[in-house]
N, C-alpha and C positions, 0 to 999 in steps of 0.2 A: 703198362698203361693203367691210369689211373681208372676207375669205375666212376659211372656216370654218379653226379650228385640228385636226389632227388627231393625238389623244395615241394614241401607241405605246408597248407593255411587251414589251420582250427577255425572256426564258426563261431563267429563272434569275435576276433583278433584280427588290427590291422584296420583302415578304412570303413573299409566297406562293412566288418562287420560290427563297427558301431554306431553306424547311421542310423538303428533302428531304436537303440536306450537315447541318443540325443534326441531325434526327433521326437520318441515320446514323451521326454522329461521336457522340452518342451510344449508341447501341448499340458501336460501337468500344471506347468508354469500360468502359461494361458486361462486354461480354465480358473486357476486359483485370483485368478486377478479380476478375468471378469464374473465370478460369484462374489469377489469385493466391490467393484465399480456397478454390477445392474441394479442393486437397492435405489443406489443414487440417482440413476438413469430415471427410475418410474416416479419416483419420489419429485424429478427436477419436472417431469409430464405432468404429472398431477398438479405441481404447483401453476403451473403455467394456464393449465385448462383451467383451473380454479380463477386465477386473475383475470383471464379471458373475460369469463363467465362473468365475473363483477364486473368488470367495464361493459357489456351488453346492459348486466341489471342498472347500472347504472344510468347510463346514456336513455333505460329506457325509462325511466323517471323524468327528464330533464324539462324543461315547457318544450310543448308543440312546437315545431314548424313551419312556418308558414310563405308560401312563396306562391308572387300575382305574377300574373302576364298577361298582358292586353293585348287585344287582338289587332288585327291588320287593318279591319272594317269596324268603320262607325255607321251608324246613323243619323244626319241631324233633320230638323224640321221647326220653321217659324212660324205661327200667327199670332197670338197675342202675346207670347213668351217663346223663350226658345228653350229646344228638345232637344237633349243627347243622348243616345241609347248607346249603350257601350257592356259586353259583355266580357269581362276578366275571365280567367281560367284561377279557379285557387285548387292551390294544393298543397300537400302536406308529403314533404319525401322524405322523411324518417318514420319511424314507429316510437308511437309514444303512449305511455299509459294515460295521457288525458287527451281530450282531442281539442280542437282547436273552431274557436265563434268566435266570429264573425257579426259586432253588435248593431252597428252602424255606418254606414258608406255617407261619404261627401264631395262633392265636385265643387272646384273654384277656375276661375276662368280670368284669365289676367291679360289685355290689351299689349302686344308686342311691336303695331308697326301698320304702317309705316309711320315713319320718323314726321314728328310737325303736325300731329291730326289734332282736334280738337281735345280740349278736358271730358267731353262730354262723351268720348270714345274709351276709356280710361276708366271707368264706372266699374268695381267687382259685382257681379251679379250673385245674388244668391242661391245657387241649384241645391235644390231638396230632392230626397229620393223619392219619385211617386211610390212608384212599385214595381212588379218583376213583369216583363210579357213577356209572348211568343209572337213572331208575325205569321199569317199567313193572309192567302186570297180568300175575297166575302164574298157571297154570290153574287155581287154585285161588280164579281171581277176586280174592285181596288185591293191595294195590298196595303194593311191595316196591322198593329200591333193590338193584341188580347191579354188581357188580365192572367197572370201566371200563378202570381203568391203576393201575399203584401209584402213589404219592406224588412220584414221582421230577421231574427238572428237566421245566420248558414252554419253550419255545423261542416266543419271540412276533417273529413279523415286519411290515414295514405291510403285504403283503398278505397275514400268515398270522395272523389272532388268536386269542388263546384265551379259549376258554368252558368250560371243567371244570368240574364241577357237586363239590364240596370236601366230605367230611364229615370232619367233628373230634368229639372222643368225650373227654369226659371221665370216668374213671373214678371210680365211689365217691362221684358227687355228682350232686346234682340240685336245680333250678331251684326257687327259692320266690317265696309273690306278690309282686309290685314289679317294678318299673324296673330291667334289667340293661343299661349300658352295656359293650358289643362294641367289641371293637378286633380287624384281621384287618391281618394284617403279611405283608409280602411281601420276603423275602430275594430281592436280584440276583447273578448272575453278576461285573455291572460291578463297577466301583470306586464308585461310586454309595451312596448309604443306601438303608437298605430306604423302602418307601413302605408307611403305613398309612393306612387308613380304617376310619373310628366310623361306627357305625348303633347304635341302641337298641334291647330290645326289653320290653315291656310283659305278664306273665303275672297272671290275676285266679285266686284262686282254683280257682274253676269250672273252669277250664283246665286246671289242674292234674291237679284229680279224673277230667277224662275222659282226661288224658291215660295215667293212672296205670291207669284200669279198661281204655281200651285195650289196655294191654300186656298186663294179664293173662289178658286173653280173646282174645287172637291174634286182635286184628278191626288196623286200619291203627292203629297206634300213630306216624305223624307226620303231625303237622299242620303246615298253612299256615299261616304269620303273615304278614298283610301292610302294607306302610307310606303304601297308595295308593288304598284304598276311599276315595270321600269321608263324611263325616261319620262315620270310624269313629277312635278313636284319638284323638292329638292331638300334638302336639311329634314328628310325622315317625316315632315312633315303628312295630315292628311291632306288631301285635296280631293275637291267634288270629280267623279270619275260615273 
């Protein structure tokens, strides 16, 4: 009988004992690569945060912006002229190293309808800005508009906006039934054009007459028009509400 064979494995030989010099010659490998590619890596951050950075500087150089929105509610009121009080939201939604004024406001008022009314309905009125009010109740129980600020520049920042409550007064004229499309223009400071906004507003008759008996019995002579009741009105318009 043959004697049994006996098979021996050295350490390090075969498999299994060179999974440990592969695995670490790679890792060797690895690191050597990436101490070549991380320069790159901070160098390619850096550049990036640096351009970021100029675009911010820059953007924050650029003119103000400036963005109106009118509100939902008017005020109007007739007796020897007619009164619009109309209070804008301005604001500024970027950030900018300058800030943004506000020199001069103007209201124009342009005749829409109904269709076949006289020339003499058709007439642009000239609305000037009086000044700024607040309303509240006199002791007298009426509800009256107050002297706020004169007319003078707004200064609008992104965290300071303005909400002035505006009355324009046209003299020697007054509103008849139909459709008056508004336009409220806004003079800047900047090199910029002025920005304007259209709203319409809607008077029947009826409206008229109470507006007119109003004034002359010193009960509230301005009313609301609004563009936001549902089922009142139509085409965005305001209407007396």
């Amino acid at each position: 009988m043959r004697a049994p064979v006996r098979i021996t494995h050295r350490a390090g030989s075969g498999r299994d004992g060179d999974a440990e010099p592969v695995t670490e010659s790679r890792r060797r490998r690895f690191n050597r690569r990436f101490k070549a590619v991380h320069p790159w890596i901070a160098t390619a951050a850096a550049a990036g945060a640096l351009w970021f950075g100029w675009l911010n500087w820059q953007e924050s150089r650029e003119s103000p912006e400036l963005r109106v929105d009118l509100p939902s509610v008017l005020r109007i009121g007739q007796e020897r002229g007619a009164m619009v009080f109309i209070q804008p939201t301005l604001t500024s939604p970027k950030e900018a190293d300058e800030v943004e004024v506000v020199t001069s406001a103007r209201l124009e008022a342009a005749y829409a309808g109904p269709p076949g009314t006289g020339r003499e309905y058709r007439a642009r009125p000239s609305f000037y800005w009086v000044e700024n009010v607040f309303w509240k109740f006199s002791e007298e129980g009426s509800f009256d508009h107050w002297w706020n600020s004169d007319p003078g520049p707004l200064v609008i920042k992104q965290d300071e906006p303005q909400q002035k409550t505006m009355y324009f007064y046209a003299r020697n004229w007054r509103f008849a039934p139909g459709r008056y499309d508004l336009t409220l223009t806004l003079h800047r400071g900047s090199e910029q054009k002025p920005l304007s906004r259209r709203f319409c507003v809607t008077f029947r008759a009826s409206d008229l007459v109470a507006m007119s008996q109003a004034a002359t019995t010193d009960n509230t002579s301005y009313y609301r028009f609004r563009n936001d009741v549902p089922g009142v009105g139509a085409e965005g318009c305001h209407f007396l509400y």
